[in-house]
C-alpha positions in Angstrom: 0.0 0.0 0.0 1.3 3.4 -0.7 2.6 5.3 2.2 1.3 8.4 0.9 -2.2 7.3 0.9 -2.4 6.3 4.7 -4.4 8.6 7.0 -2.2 10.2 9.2 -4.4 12.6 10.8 -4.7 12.3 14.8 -7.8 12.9 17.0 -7.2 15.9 19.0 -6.0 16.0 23.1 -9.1 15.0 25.4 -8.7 17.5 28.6 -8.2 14.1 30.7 -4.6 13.3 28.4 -4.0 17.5 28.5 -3.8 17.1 32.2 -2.0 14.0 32.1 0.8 15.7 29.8 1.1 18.8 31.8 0.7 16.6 35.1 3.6 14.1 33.8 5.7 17.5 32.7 5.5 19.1 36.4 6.9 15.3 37.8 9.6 15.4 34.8 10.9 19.0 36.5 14.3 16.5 37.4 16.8 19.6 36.0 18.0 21.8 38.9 17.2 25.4 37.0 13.7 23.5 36.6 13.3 23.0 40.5 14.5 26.2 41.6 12.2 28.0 39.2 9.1 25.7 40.6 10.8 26.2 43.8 10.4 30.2 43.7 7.0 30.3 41.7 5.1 28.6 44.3 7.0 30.6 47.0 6.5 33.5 45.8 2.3 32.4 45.5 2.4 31.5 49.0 4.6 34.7 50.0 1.6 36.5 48.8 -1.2 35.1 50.5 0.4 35.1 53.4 1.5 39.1 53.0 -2.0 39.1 52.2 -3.2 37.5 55.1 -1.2 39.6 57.3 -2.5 43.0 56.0 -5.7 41.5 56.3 -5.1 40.2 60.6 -3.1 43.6 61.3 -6.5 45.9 59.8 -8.9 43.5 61.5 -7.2 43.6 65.3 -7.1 47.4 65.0 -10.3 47.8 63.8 -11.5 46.0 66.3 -10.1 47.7 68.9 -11.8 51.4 67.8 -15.6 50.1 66.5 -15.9 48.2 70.1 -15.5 52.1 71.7 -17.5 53.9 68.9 -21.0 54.7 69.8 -22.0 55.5 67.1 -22.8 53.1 64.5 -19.8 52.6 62.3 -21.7 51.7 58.9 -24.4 54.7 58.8 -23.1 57.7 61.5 -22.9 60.5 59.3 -20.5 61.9 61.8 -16.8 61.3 62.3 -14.4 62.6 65.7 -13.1 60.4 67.5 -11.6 63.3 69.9 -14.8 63.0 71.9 -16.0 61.5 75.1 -17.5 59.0 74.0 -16.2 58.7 70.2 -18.4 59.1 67.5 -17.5 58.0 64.0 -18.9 56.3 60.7 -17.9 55.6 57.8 -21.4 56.3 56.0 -20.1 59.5 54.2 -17.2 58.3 52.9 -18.2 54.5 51.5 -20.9 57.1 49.9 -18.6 59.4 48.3 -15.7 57.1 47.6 -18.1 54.9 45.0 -19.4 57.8 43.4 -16.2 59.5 42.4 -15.1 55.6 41.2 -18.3 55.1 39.4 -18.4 59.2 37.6 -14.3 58.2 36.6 -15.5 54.8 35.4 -18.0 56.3 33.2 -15.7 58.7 31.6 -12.6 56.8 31.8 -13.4 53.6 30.3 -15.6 54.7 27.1 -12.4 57.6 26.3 -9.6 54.8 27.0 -10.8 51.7 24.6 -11.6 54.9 21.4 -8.3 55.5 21.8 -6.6 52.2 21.6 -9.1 51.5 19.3 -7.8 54.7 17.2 -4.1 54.0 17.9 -3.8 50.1 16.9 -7.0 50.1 13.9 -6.8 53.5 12.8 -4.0 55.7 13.3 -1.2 55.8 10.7 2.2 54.4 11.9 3.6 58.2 12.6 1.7 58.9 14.5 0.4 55.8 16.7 3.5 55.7 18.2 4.3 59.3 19.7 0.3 59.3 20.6 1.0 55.7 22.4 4.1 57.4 23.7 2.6 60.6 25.5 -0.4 57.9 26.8 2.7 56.2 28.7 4.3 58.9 30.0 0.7 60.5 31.2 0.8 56.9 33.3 4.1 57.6 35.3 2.7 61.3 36.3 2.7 61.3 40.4 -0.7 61.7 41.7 0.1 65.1 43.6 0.9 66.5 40.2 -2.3 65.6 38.9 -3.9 66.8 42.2 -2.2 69.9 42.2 -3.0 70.8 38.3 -6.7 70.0 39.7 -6.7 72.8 42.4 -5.1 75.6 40.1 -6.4 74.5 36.4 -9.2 72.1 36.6 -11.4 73.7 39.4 -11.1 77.6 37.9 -12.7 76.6 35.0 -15.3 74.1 36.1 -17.4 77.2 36.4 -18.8 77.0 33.3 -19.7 73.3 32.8 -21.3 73.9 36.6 -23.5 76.1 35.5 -24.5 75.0 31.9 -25.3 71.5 33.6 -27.3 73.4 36.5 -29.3 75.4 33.8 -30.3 72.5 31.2 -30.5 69.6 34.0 -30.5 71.6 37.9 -34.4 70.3 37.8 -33.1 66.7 38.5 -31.5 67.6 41.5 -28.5 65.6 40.6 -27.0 68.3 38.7 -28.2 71.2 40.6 -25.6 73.7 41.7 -25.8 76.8 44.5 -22.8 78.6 42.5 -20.2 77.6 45.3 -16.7 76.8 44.9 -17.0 73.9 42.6 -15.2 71.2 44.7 -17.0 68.9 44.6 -17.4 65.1 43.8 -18.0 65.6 39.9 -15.2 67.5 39.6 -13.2 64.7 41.9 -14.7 62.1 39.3 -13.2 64.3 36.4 -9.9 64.3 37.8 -9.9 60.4 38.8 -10.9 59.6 35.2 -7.6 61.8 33.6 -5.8 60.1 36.0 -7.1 56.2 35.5 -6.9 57.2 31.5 -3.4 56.4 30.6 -3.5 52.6 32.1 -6.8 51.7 30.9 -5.6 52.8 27.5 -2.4 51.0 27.9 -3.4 47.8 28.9 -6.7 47.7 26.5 -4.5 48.7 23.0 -2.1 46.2 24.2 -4.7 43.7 24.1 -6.1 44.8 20.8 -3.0 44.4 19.4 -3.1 40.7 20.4 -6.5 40.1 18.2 -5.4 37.4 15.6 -4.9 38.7 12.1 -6.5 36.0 10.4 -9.5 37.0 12.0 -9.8 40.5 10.8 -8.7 39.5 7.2 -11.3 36.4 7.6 -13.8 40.0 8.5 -12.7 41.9 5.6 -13.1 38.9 3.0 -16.3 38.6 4.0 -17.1 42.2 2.7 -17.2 44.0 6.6 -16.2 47.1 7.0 -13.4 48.6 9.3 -15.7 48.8 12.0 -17.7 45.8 11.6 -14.1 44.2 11.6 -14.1 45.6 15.6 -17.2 44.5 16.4 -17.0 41.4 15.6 -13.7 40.1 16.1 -11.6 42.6 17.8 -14.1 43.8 21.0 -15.2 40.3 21.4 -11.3 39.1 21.8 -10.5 41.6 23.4 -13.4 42.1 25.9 -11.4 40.3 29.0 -8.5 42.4 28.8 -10.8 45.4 28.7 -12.4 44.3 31.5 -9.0 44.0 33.4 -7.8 47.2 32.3 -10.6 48.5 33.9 -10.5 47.2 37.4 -6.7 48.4 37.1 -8.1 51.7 36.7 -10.7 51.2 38.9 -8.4 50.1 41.8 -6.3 53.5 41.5 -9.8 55.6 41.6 -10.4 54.3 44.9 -7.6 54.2 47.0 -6.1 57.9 45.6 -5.5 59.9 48.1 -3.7 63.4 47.6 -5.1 64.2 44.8 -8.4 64.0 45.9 -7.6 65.8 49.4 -6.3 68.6 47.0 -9.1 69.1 44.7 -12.6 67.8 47.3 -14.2 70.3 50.1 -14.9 67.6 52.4 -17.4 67.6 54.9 -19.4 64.8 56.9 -22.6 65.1 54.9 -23.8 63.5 51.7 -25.0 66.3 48.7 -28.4 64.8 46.6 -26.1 67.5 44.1 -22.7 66.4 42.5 -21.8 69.6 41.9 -22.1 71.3 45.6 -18.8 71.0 47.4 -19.3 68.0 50.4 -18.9 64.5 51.0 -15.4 62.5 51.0 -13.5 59.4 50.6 -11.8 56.9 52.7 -8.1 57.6 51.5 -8.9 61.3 51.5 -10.3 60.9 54.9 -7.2 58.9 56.1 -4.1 61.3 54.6 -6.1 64.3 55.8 -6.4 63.6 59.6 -4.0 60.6 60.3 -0.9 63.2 61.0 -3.2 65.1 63.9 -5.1 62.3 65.2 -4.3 60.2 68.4 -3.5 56.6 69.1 -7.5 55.7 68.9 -8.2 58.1 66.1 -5.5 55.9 63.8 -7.2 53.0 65.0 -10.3 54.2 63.6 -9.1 55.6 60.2 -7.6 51.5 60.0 -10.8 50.8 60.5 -11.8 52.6 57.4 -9.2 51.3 55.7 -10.3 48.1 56.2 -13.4 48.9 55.0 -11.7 50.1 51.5 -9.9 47.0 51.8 -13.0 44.6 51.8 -14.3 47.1 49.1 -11.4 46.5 46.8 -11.8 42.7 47.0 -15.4 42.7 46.3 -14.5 44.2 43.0 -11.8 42.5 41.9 -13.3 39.2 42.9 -16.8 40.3 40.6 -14.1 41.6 38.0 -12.5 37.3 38.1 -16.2 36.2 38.1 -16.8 38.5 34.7 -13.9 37.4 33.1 -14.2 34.0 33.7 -18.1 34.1 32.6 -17.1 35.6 29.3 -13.7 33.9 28.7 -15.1 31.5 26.2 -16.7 34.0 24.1 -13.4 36.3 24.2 -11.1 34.1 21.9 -8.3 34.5 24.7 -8.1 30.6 24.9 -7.9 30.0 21.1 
């Protein structure tokens, strides 16, 4: 019989003989460079959760310590000085204010961040993708109290005018009613966290674009799409988990900034129905702003906010996993 006639196609891998090849791969790690590499991997996964673990003991004990002497209730007192006899603080304002200036950055951050690393890898020519991608990068490495301090002197002045064209078209929602004070408040925080939370979501979503297998777009374009059916249908979809990641990166720096929010925000222990009347606060501005003056107790009860952040921050990443993994099938990252 003629060799050249035999079928010599294969069935492919079951998962079962996958695992079994990667399991019989991890036992075959004889070669010393192998073991210390397995050796420091998994070290340095269990260095984590343990550093992990630690932050997590160390927030909890002091926290502890100041909510069993507050009496006040910690989740809703709209009040916070812990100077008094008894203390009274709560951490209502600022959980309030810290989610709204995230969610206000989200909404401007996100939909600006994936046009542009949609324009720089799809549509920009070559001379000028890179010095655009270039500026985006070095917008990322700008110190917070920069961008804080740009936001007291640059961005607040002219906020005027946006204040009151939003108070005069939609002040009858309430939301977007304004008493022509200093315009510190949590909109224009929200402004400021989205330039800031720009550059990485940008960085990390046109890095992922870029990843989008070309036979897919040319498979697109033969079948007669245009340009931007070619994004919708196979370069979002691909690309949709890395967005999504690039988003709770930026996400993650919205809520924990701290100075320059504390530059920009007139806080105060009460929550506006307005976004653009000065008020409100958030748990790192709270914490830099009265951790240097406050007493042993009063630092045990900022760590109890920060713990409170900390829980926050785990909540979303952990809903940010369970997207991912919901929508990893759909995304063409596994292919």
């Amino acid at each position: 019989m003629d060799i050249s006639t035999q079928k010599t196609d294969t069935p492919p891998p079951t998962p079962q003989h996958s695992a079994a090849v990667a399991k019989n791969a991890a036992r075959g790690a004889t070669r010393a460079g192998d073991r210390i590499f397995l050796g420091f991997s998994r070290g340095s996964g269990i260095l984590l959760l343990v550093i992990m673990a630690a932050i997590a003991a160390f927030l909890t004990y002091r926290a502890i310590l100041a909510i069993s002497k507050d009496h006040g209730n910690f989740l809703t007192t709209f009040e916070w000085n812990t100077n008094l006899t008894p203390p009274v603080f709560g951490i209502a304002v600022l959980a309030f204010g810290t989610i709204v200036s995230s969610v206000i950055a989200m909404l401007l951050a996100v939909p600006v961040a994936v046009a542009i690393a949609l324009f720089i890898t799809h549509y920009a020519p070559r001379r000028m993708a890179g010095p655009v991608a270039y500026v985006i990068d070095l917008l990322a490495a700008v110190p917070s109290i920069v961008y804080g301090l740009w936001g007291a002197l640059v961005l607040v002045p002219h906020m005027n005018g946006l204040f009151g064209w939003l108070n005069s078209y939609f002040g009858w929602t309430g939301l977007f009613s304004w008493d022509e004070g200093a315009p510190r408040s949590m909109l224009t925080v929200g402004i400021l966290l989205a330039i800031m939370i720009l550059p990485i979501i940008t960085n990390v979503s046109r890095e992922v674009f870029r990843q989008v297998p070309q036979m897919h777009e040319e498979a697109a374009l033969a079948l007669g799409a245009t340009r931007w059916e070619v994004i919708r249908m196979s370069v979002l979809p691909f690309g949709r988990s890395g967005v999504i990641s690039a988003s709770m990166l930026g996400l993650g720096r919205a809520l924990g900034e701290t100075m320059a929010v504390a530059t920009v925000l007139s806080p105060s222990f009460d929550i506006q129905a307005s976004l653009l009347n000065p008020g409100g606060g958030t748990f790192a501005q709270n914490i830099a702003s009265k951790f240097s003056e406050a007493t042993e107790f009063g630092r045990d009860a900022l760590i109890a906010s920060g713990l409170i952040l900390f829980v926050i921050t785990l909540l979303v990443n952990g809903a940010a996993r369970l997207i991912i993994a919901r929508r990893a099938e759909y995304s063409g990252a596994n292919a």
